[in-house]
C-alpha positions as CSV (number, residue, x, y, z in Angstrom):
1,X,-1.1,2.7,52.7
2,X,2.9,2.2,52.1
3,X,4.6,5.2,50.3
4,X,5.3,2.5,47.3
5,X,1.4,1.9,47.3
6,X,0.4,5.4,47.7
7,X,3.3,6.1,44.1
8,X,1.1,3.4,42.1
9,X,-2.4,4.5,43.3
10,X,-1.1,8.2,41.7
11,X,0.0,7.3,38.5
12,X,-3.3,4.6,38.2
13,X,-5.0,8.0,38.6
14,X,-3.0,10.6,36.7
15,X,-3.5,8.4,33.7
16,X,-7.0,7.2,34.5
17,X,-6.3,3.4,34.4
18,X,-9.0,2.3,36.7
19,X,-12.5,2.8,37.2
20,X,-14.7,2.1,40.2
21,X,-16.1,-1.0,39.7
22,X,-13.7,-2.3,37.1
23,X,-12.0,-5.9,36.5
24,X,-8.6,-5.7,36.2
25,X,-6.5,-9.0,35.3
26,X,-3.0,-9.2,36.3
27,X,-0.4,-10.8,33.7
28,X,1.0,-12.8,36.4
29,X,4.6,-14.8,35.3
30,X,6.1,-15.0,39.0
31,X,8.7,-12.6,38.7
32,X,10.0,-10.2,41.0
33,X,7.4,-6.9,38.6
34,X,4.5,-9.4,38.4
35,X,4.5,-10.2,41.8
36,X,4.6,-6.9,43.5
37,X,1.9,-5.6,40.7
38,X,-0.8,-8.2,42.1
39,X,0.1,-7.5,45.6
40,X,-0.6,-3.7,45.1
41,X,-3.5,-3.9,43.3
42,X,-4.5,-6.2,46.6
43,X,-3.4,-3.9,48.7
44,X,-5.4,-0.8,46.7
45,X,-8.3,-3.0,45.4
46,X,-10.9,-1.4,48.3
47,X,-9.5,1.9,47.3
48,X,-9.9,1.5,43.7
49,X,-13.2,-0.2,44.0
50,X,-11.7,-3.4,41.4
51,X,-13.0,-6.3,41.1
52,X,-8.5,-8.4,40.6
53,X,-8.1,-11.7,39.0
54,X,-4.8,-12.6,37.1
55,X,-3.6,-14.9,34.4
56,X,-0.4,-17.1,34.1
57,X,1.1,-18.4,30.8
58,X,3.4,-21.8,31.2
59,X,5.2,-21.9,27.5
60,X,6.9,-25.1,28.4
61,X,10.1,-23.6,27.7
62,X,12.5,-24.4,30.9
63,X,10.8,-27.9,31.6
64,X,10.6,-28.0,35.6
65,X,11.4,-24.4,35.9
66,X,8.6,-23.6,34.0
67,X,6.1,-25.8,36.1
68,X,7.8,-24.9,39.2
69,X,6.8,-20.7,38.4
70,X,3.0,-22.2,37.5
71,X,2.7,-24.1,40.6
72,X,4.4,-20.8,42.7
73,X,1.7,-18.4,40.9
74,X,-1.5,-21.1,41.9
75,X,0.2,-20.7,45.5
76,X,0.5,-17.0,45.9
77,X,-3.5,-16.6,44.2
78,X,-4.8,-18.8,46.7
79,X,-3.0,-16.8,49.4
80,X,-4.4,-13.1,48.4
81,X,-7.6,-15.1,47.3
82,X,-7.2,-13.9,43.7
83,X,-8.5,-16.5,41.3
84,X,-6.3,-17.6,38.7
85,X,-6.3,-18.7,34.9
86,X,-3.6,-20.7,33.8
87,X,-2.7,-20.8,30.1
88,X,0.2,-22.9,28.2
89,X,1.6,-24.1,25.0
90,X,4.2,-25.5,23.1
91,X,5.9,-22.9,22.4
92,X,8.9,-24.3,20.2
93,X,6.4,-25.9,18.1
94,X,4.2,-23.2,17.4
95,X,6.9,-21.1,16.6
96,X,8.2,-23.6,13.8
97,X,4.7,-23.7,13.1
98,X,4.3,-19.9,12.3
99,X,7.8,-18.9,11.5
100,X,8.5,-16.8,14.3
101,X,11.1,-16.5,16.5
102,X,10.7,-18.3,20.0
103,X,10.6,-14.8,21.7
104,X,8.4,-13.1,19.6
105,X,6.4,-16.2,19.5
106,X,5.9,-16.6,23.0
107,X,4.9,-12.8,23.2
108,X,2.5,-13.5,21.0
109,X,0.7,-16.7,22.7
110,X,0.8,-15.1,25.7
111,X,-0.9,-12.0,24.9
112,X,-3.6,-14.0,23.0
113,X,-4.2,-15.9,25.9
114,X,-4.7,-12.7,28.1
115,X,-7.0,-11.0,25.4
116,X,-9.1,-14.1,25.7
117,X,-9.3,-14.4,29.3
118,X,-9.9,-10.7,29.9
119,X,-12.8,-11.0,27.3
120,X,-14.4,-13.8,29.2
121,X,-14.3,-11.8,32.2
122,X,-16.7,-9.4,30.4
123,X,-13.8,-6.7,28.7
124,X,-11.6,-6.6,32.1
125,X,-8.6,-4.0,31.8
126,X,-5.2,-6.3,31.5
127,X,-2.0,-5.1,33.8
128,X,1.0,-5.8,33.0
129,X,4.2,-4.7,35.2
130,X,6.0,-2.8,32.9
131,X,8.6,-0.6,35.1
132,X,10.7,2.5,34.4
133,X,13.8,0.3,33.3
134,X,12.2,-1.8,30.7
135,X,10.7,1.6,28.9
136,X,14.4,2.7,29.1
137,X,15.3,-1.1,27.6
138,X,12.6,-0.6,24.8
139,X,13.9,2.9,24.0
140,X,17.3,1.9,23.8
141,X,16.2,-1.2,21.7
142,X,14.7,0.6,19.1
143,X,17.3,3.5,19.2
144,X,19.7,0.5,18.1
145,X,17.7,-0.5,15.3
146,X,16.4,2.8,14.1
147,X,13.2,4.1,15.1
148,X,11.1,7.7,14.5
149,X,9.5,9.6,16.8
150,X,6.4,7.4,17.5
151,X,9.5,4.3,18.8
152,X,11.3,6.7,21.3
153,X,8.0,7.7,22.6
154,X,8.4,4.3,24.7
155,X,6.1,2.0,26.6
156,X,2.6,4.0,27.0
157,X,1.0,4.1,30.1
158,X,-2.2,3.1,28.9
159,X,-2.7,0.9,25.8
160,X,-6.5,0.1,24.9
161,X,-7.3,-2.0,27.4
162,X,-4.2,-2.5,28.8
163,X,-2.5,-0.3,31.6
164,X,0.7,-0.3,32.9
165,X,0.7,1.0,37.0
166,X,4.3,0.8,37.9
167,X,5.6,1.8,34.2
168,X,7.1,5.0,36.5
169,X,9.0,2.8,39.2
170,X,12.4,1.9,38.8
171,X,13.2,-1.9,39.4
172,X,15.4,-1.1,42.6
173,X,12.3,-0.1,44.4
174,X,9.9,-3.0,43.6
175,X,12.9,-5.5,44.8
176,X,12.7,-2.8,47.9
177,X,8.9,-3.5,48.4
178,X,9.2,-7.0,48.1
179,X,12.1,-7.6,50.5
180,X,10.2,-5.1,53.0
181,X,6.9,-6.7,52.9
182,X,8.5,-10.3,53.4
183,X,6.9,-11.3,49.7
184,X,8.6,-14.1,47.4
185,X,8.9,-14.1,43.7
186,X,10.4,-16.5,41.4
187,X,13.8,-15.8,39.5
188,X,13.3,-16.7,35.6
189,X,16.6,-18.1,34.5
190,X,17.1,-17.1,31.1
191,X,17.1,-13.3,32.4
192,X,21.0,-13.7,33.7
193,X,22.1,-14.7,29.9
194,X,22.7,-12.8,26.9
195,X,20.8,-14.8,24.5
196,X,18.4,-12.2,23.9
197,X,19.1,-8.5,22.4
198,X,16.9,-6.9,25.6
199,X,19.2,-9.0,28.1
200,X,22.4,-7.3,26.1
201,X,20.8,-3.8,27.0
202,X,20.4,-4.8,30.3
203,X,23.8,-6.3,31.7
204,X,26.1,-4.1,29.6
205,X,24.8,-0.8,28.2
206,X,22.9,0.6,31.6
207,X,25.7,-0.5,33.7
208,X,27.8,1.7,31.7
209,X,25.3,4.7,31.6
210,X,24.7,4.4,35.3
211,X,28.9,4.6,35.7
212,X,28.4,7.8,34.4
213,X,26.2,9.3,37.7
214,X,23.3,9.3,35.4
215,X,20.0,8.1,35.9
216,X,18.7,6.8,32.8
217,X,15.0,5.4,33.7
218,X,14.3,8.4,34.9
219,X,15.9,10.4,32.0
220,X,13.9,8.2,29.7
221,X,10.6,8.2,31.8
222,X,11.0,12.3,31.4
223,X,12.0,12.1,27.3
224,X,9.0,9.5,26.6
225,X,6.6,11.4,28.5
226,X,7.5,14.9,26.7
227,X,7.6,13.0,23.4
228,X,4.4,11.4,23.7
229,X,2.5,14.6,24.1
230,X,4.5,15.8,20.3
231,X,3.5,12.6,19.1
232,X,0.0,13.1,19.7
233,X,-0.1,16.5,18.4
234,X,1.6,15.8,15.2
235,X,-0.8,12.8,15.3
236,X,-3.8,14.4,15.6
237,X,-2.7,16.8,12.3
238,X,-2.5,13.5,10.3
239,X,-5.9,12.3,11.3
240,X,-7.4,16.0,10.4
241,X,-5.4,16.1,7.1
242,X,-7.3,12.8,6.1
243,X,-10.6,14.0,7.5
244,X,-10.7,17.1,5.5
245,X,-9.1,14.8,2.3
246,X,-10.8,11.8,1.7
247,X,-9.3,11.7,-1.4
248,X,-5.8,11.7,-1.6
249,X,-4.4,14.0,-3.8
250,X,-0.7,13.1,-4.8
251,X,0.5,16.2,-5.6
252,X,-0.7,18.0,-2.5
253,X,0.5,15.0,0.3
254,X,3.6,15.3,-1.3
255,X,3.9,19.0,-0.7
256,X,3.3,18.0,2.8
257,X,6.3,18.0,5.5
258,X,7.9,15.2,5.7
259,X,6.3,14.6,9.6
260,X,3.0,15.3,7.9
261,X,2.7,12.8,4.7
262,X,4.5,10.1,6.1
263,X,2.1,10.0,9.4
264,X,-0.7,10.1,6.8
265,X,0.2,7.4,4.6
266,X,0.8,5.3,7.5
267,X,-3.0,6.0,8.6
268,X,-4.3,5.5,5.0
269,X,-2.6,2.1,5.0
270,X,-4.0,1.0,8.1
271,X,-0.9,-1.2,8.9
272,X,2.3,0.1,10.6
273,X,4.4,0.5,7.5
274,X,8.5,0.4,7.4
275,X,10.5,4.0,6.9
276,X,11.6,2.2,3.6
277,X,7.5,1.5,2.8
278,X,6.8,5.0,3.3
279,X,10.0,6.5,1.6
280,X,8.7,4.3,-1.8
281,X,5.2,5.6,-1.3
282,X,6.6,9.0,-1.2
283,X,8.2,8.2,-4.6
284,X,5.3,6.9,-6.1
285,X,4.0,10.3,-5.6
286,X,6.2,12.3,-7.5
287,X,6.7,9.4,-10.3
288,X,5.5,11.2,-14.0
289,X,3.8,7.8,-14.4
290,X,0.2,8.7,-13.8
291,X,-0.8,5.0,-13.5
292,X,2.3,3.6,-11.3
293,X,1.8,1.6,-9.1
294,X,3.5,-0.2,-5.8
295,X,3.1,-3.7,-4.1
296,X,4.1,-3.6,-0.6
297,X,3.5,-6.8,1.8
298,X,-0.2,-7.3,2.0
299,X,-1.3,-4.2,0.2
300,X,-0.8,-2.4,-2.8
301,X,-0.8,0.9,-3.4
302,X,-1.6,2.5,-6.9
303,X,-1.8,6.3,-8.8
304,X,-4.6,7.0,-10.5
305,X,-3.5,10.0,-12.1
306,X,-3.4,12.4,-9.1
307,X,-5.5,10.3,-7.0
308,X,-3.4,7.9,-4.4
309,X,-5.7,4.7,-3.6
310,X,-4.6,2.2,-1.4
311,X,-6.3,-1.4,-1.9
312,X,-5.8,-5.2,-2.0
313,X,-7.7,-5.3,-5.2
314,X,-5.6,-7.0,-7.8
315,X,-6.3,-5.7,-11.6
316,X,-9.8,-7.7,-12.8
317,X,-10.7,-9.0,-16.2
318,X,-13.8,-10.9,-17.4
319,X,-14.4,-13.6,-19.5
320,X,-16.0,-13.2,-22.6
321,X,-19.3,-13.9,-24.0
322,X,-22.0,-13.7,-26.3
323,X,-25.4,-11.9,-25.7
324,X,-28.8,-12.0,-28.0
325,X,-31.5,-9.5,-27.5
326,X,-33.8,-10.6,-25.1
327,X,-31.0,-11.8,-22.4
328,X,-29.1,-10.3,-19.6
329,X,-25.8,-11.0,-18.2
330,X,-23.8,-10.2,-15.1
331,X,-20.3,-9.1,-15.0
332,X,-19.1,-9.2,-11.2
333,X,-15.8,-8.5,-12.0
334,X,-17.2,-4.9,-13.2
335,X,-20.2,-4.9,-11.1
336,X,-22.6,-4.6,-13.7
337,X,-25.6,-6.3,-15.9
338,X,-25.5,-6.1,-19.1
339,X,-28.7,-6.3,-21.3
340,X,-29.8,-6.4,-24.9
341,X,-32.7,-5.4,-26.5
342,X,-34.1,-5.2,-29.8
343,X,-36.1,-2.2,-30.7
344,X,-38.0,-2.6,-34.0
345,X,-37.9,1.3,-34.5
346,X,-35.8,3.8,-32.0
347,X,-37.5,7.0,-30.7
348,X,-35.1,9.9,-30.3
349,X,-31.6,8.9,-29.4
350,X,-29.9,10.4,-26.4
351,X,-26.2,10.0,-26.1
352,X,-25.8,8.2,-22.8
353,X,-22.5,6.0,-21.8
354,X,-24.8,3.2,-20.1
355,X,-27.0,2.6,-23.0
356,X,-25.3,1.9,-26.2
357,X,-27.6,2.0,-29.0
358,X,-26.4,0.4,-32.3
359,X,-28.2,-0.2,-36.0
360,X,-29.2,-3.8,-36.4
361,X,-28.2,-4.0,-40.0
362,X,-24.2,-2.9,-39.4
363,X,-23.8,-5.6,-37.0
364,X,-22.0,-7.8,-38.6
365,X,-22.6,-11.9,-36.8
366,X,-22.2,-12.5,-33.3
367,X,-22.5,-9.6,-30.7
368,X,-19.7,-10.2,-28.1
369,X,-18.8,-8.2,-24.8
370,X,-15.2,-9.0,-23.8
371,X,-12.6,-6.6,-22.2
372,X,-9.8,-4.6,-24.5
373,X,-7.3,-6.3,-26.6
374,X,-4.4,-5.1,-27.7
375,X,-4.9,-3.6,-31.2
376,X,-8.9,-2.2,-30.2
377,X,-9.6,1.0,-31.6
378,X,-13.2,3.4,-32.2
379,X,-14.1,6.1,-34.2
380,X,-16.0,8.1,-32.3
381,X,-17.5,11.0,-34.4
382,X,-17.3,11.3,-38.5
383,X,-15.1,14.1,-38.4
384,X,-12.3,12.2,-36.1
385,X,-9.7,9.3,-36.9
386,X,-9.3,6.0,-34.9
387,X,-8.0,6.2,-31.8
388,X,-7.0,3.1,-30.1
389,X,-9.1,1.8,-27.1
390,X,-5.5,1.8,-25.2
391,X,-5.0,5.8,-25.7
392,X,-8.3,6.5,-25.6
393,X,-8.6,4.9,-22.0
394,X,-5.5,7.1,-20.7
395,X,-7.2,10.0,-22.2
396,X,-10.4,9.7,-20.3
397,X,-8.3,9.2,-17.2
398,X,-9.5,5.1,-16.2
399,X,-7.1,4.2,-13.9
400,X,-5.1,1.3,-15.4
401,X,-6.2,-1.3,-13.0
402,X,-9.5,-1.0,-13.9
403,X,-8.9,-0.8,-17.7
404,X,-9.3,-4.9,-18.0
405,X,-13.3,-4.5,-16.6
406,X,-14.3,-2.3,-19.0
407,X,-17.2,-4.2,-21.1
408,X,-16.4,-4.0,-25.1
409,X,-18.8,-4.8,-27.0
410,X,-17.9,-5.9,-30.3
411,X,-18.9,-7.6,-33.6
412,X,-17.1,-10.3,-36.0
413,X,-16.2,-7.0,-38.1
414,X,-14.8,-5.5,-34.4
415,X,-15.4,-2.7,-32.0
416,X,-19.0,-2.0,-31.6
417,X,-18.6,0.7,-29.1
418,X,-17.3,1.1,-25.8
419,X,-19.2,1.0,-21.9
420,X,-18.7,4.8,-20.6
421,X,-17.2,5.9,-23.7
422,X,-19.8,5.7,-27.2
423,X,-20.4,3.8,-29.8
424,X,-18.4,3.2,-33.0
425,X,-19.6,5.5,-35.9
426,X,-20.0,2.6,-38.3
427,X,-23.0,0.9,-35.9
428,X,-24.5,4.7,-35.0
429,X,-28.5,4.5,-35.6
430,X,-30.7,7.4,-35.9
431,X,-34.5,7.6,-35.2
432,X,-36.7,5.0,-36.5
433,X,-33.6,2.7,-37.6
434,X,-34.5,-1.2,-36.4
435,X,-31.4,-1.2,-33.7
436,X,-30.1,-3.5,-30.7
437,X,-29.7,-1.8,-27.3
438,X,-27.3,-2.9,-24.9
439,X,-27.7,-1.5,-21.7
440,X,-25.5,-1.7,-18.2
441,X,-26.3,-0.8,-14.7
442,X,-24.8,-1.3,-11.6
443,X,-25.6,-4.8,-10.2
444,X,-28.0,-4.6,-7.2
């Protein structure tokens, strides 16, 4: 075993990338990285007990190029008797199909394609041949653009099911290996320009750091490594917050540090949300509205008084309709069923807020359950005023976007009485009195 070999087969250990007996496919493009990864994890597959396959994406980009680095990947396979699957794509045209750039698109079809091949192999790990400089590239990339703690924690070793065995060795010494052990690699062509912002990072801004006797990978492999292990603490606080809160309370997340509440409404979203998303969530919980709510791209996210909830439900109303005794109706956008009886004479009458119990003779026409309209108002008790269905609502504390669902049920002569809240004094029966019952329960 070479000293470069016996490196890898550490940090495959260290981080526990491999298993005996595991499948491990190999994101093979050609290049100088991918090339010494698979010959490697060759060279250390009776050691490591795997079971190596790898995969090669063609995305039809560089024409003969790009067939020529297909055709070299086929060759070298069939030399190390490593079977190959070969993926490709129009790249260009799928990106104008999704709206993505043609990097970020290609990223994208070729990581799909690997998922799916390492699925058909029965969940093999994917490798990828990340190395010590491109962590320092992505670090310095997301420096540039702005990033937190989480972005300058870099490239992780082990992602899910992918690992990353040479992520700790420097590009110098897998050109080293290569040239040593006599092994050929492909030169992708669109590496030498600066078209892309990675390529800028590359040719100009390590240069420069290197002038200065440093040794950035290795500065960066240190930072990330010390960073991740913070990360992960401060991580780990979030996910307990949330454990021990499965009800947000606004007022108390935004007493939270800043490191705290903005890790937790990240985790509560379940999507990786912008500084600026979490800065305007951090708002909405300190807004005096107790009902304000906030649309952010594929989610919304809502007060409900000091309760944060975040959804994709849009507010719900219901179409109104009529109901005789004797029939039942469901409302979906409430989840309930409504029913209607008619009770010649009432035993003793209970207050309950799912069974509404009215006198037959103060109904005046058609009986009608619709949501609130502007203008709705109930008097509640004979000692009390109206009070409008609108204030009434905010006092009992229904969230706003729920207001629209609440069933009304009214009369030609108007409000009846209210689902949750009572019925109208005018329509109140008493024992004996020939009334109609409307009744709701949760839809099974």
């Amino acid at each position: 075993m070479t000293v470069f070999s016996s490196g890898v087969l550490s940090a495959i250990r260290e981080f526990d990338m491999i298993q005996p007996g595991d499948r491990v496919l190999v994101c093979l493009s050609g290049g100088a990285d991918s090339v010494c990864l698979l010959s490697v994890l060759s060279e250390l597959s009776d050691e490591l007990d795997l079971e190596l396959f790898a995969a090669h994406y063609n995305h039809r980009l560089r024409g003969d190029e790009s067939d020529g680095d297909e055709e070299f990947c086929a060759a070298l396979c069939r030399g190390l008797g490593v079977p190959l699957f070969v993926g490709s794509g129009d790249v260009r045209l799928e990106a104008e199909r999704r709206s993505q750039g043609i990097e970020e698109c290609a990223r994208d079809m070729r990581y799909e394609f690997f998922y799916e091949t390492a699925a058909s192999l029965g969940g093999a790990k994917i490798a990828t041949a990340h190395n010590a400089e491109d962590n320092l590239e992505t670090v310095l990339m997301r420096i540039a653009r702005g990033t937190g703690l989480k972005g300058l924690c870099g490239i992780p070793p082990v992602r899910g099911e992918i690992i990353r065995p040479l992520l700790y060795v420097k590009r110098a010494e897998i050109e080293t290996y290569l040239r040593v052990n006599g092994i050929p690699h492909r030169e992708d062509s669109s590496n030498e320009t600066d078209d892309y912002f990675r390529n800028v990072i590359r040719h100009r801004v390590i240069p420069a750091l290197r002038e200065s006797s440093l040794d950035p990978a290795a500065s960066a492999a240190n930072m990330t490594r010390l960073l991740r292990e913070d990360e992960s603490f401060l991580d780990s606080l979030s996910e307990k917050y949330l454990n021990e809160h499965p009800e947000l309370s606004a007022s108390d997340l935004a007493s939270q540090p800043f490191s705290l509440s903005s890790r937790v409404i990240r985790k509560a979203a379940g999507s990786e949300l912008s500084f600026s998303h979490v800065e305007a969530v951090l708002k909405l919980l300190k807004s005096p509205d107790p009902s304000a709510s906030l649309d952010l791209p594929g989610l919304i996210v809502r007060r409900e008084y000091d309760r944060l909830v975040f959804g994709r439900a849009e507010s719900s109303t219901f179409e109104p309709f009529m109901i005789l005794p004797g029939e039942a109706r469901k409302i979906p956008e409430a989840g309930l069923t409504v029913r209607a009886e008619l009770i010649e004479s009432a035993g003793e009458i209970h207050k309950s807020f799912t069974d509404l119990v009215f006198k037959s003779e103060s109904v005046c026409g058609n009986m009608l359950i619709r949501p609130r309209k502007t203008g709705d108002y109930i008097r509640l008790s004979s000692g009390s005023g109206q009070k409008s269905l609108k204030k009434l609502f905010i006092d009992r504390k229904i969230p706003a976007h729920l207001r629209s669902s609440v069933p009304v049920v009214c009369d030609d002569a108007g409000v009846l009485g209210v689902c949750g809240i009572g019925t109208d004094v005018r329509s109140r029966a008493q024992k004996g009195d020939r009334v109609i019952k409307i009744s709701f329960e949760d839809i099974k």
